[in-house]
C-alpha positions in Angstrom: -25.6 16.7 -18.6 -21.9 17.7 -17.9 -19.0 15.6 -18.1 -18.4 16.1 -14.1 -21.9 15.1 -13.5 -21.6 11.8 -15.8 -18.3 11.0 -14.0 -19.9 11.6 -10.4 -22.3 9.6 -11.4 -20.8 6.4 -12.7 -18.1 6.6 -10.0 -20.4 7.9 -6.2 -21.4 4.2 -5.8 -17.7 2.7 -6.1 -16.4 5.3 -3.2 -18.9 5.1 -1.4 -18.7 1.4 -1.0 -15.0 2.4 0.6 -16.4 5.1 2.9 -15.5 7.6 0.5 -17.6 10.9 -0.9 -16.8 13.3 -4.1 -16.5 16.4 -2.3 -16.0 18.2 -6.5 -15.0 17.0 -9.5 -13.0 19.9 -12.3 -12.3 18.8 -16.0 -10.3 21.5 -17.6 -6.8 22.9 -19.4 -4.2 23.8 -17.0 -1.1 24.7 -19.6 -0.9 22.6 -22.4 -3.0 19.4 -20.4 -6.3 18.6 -19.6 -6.7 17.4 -16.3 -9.5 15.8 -14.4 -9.1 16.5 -10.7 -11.6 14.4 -8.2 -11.3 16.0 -4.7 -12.7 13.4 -2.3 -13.3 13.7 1.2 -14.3 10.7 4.3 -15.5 10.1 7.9 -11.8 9.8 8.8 -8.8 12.4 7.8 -8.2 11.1 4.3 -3.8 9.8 3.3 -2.0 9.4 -0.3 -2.8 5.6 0.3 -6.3 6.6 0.0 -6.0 8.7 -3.0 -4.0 5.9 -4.5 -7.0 3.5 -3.6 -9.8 5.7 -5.2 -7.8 6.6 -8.3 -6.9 2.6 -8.7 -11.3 2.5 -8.2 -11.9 5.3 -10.1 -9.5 5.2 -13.4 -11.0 1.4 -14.8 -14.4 2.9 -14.5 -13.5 5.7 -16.8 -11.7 4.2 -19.1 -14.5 1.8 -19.6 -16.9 4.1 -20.3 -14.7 6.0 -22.5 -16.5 9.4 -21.5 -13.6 11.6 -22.4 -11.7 11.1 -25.7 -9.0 13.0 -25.3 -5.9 12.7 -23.4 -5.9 14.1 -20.2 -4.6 13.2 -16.4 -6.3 11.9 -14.1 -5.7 13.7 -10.3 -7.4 12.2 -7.4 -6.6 14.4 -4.2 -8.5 15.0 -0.8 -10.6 17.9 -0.3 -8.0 18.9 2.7 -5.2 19.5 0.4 -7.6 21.6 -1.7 -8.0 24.1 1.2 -4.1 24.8 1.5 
């Protein structure tokens, strides 16, 4: 199993307790970083304060489960600022 499928897994439940769904999840180098983007998408049209909610969800599940040991950032945007 992949490392997006791991994390979509231990995280779906958590958003979508807040009305929230993972529209994709990316793990990859982008210059000299690794960064994990979440793109999530609701009912309603999705603000920062959300992705500032979900990442605030999202980043003490991770960091429990310690599923990537390496430093990287953690991005958590909505799937309409993906399609700019």
């Amino acid at each position: 199993m992949d490392i997006s499928t791991k994390i979509k897994l231990l995280i779906q439940d958590t958003l979508q307790r807040e009305g929230l769904k993972i529209y994709k999840i990316t793990y990859q180098k982008e210059e000299s970083n690794k960064v994990l983007r979440i793109v999530i998408e609701g009912e309603n049209k999705l603000t920062a304060d959300d992705c500032a909610a979900a990442y605030k969800k999202i980043n003490p599940i991770l960091e429990e489960n310690n599923l990537i040991d390496e430093p990287h950032i953690l991005e958590v945007s909505t799937r309409m600022s993906e399609e700019k």
